[in-house]
Phi, psi and omega in degrees: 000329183320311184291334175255006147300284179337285180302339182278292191316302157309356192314114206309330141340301174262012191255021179271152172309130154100351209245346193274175201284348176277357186218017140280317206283303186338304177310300171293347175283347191273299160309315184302300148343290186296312156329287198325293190287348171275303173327292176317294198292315186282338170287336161281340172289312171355288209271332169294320167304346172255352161281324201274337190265325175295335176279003178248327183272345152324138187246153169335164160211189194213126155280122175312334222249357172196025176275201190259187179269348178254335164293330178286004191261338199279351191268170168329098169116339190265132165201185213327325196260337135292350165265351193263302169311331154304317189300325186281310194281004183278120054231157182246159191238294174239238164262324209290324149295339186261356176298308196286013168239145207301139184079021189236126188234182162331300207272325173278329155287356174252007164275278187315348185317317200274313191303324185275154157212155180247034206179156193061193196237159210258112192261359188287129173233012145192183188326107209269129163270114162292115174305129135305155185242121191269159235229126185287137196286171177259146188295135185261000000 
């Protein structure tokens, strides 16, 4: 009987170089650790790389509703004097309020469009330019 402790005790397994059991769990917690921080580290390069890309494809805006008179001269279309008539005319809610003040026509809310916002701060820090769009000849 003696003998057959001995071999449960012995076990060849665990007297090999690398095999013992205290130093499998270590290791794994050591691998586990080591996931844990790579996940973590690729996930903060993630979100800076998702900031800097939300920050290049951003576009300027303009808040209606709490810019100055000279930040409302940065949208398309705008100057002193239509920003001073938004200023009169505030607060807006949507585009379809801001269609009502005298000089704001069709064709300039929809140039200004991409550009407003009514909530939040106003990120434009200077005159924003609209690409033209080149106008197709007429056929002869």
């Amino acid at each position: 009987m003696s003998k057959t402790l001995r071999n449960e005790k012995s076990d060849p397994d665990s007297t090999r170089k690398g095999r013992n059991p205290h130093a499998r769990r270590s290791l794994a917690r050591t691998f586990a650790i080591v996931l844990v921080v790579a996940a973590l580290a690729t996930g903060a390069r993630a979100e800076q790389g998702k900031d800097a890309t939300n920050a290049s494809d951003a576009r300027p805006v303009v808040n209606v509703n709490s810019a100055t008179v000279a930040e409302l001269c940065y949208l398309p279309g705008v100057g002193p004097v239509l920003s001073a008539a938004i200023v009169a005319g505030r607060p807006f809610a949507d585009l379809a309020s801001l269609d009502k003040v005298k000089g704001i026509g069709v064709k300039k809310l929809a140039a200004m469009q991409p550009y407003v916002a009514f909530a939040g701060a106003t990120t434009a820090s200077a005159k924003i330019k609209v690409p033209k769009v080149a106008k197709a000849e007429p056929a002869k």
